[in-house]
N, C-alpha and C positions, 0 to 999 in steps of 0.2 A: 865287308861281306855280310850275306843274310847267310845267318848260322840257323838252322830248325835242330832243336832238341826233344826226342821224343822219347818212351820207353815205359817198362814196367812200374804199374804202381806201387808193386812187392819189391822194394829194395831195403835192406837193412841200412843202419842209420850209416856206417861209414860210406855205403856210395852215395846215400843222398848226400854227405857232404864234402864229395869228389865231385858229385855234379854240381852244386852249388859253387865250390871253388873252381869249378872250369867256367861255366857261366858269369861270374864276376870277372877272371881275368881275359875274355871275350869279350866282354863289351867295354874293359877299360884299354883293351887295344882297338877301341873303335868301331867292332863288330854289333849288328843287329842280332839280336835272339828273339826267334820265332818258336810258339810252343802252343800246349794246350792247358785250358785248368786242370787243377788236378789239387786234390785236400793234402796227397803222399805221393810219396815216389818221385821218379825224376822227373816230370812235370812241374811240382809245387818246386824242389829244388833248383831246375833252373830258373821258374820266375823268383823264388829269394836271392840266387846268387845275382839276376841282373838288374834289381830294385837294390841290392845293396850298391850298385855302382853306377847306373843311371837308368833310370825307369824310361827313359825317353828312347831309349835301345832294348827297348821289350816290347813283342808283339805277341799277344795272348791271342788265338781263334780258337773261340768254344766250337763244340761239336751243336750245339743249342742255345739257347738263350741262358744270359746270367740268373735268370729266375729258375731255370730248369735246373742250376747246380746246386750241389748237397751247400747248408749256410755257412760250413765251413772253407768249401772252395770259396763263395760269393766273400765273406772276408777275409780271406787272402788276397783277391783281386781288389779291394780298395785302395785305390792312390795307382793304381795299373792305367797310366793315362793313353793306350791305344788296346783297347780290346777291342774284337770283332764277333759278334752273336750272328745266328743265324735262324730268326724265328721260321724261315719256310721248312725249317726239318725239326719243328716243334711236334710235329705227329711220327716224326723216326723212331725207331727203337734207337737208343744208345748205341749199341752194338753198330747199325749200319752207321749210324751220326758220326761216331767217333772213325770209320773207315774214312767216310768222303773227306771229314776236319784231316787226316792225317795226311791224304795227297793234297788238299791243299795246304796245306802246311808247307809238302815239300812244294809243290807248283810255286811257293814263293818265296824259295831259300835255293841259294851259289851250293850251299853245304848242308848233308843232315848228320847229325851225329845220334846214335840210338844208344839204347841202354836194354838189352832182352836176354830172354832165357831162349833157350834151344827149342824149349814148347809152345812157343809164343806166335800162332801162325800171322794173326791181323800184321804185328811188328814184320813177320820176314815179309808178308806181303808190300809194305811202306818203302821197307831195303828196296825190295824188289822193282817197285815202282819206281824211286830216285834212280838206282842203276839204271833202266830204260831212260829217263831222263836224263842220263850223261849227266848227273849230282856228282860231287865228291862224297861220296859215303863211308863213314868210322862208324864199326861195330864193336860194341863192346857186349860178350857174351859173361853174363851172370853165376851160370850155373859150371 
């Protein structure tokens, strides 16, 4: 299955490494993780948890180009052998960037699984978005 993992960049250390160890044991059952950059939070987590077990089942889509990311996301992604950039939304705000990156995200995952707080509107919008897609959707609330 294509798993998309998305969520808050505000996670305290132990869910980053619940998401990291969900991520790891997804793709050693075979599963793809779809996700986005990210320097924290459950982004960076689950691309460490599926580079710890095969990076070949990691699918990174920036909201932008790798040049547009802070240098600490850009070296996270080294050795990420399928990323996908998107310089036509190099004049986006972030904000809208990071909406269209999360539907597609889901438009190319069986399953999403989130990570959000209750104030998080962009995230319930993504839920909300897969549900209409008939996604399997796991929500895991934060707060």
């Amino acid at each position: 299955k294509r798993i998309a993992i998305i969520g808050s960049r505000n996670l305290a250390i132990t869910h980053q490494q619940i998401i990291e160890t969900l991520a790891t044991a997804l793709v050693m059952q075979d599963n793809t993780i779809i996700t986005s950059g990210g320097s924290c939070g459950t982004n960076a987590a689950a691309i460490r948890g599926a580079m710890k077990s095969n990076p070949d089942k990691l699918k990174v889509i920036l909201p932008q180009t790798i040049g547009q990311q802070p240098s600490d996301v850009q070296d996270q992604l080294i050795g990420v052998p399928n990323i996908v950039e998107h310089s036509d939304r190099a004049m986006m705000t972030l904000a809208d960037a990071s909406r269209v990156c999360n539907r597609e995200i889901i438009d190319d995952c069986n399953q999403l699984i989130c990570f959000l707080s209750h104030t998080r509107k962009t995230l319930h919008n993504a839920v909300e978005y897969a549900e209409e897609g008939h996604k399997v959707v796991t929500v895991f609330y934060l707060d």
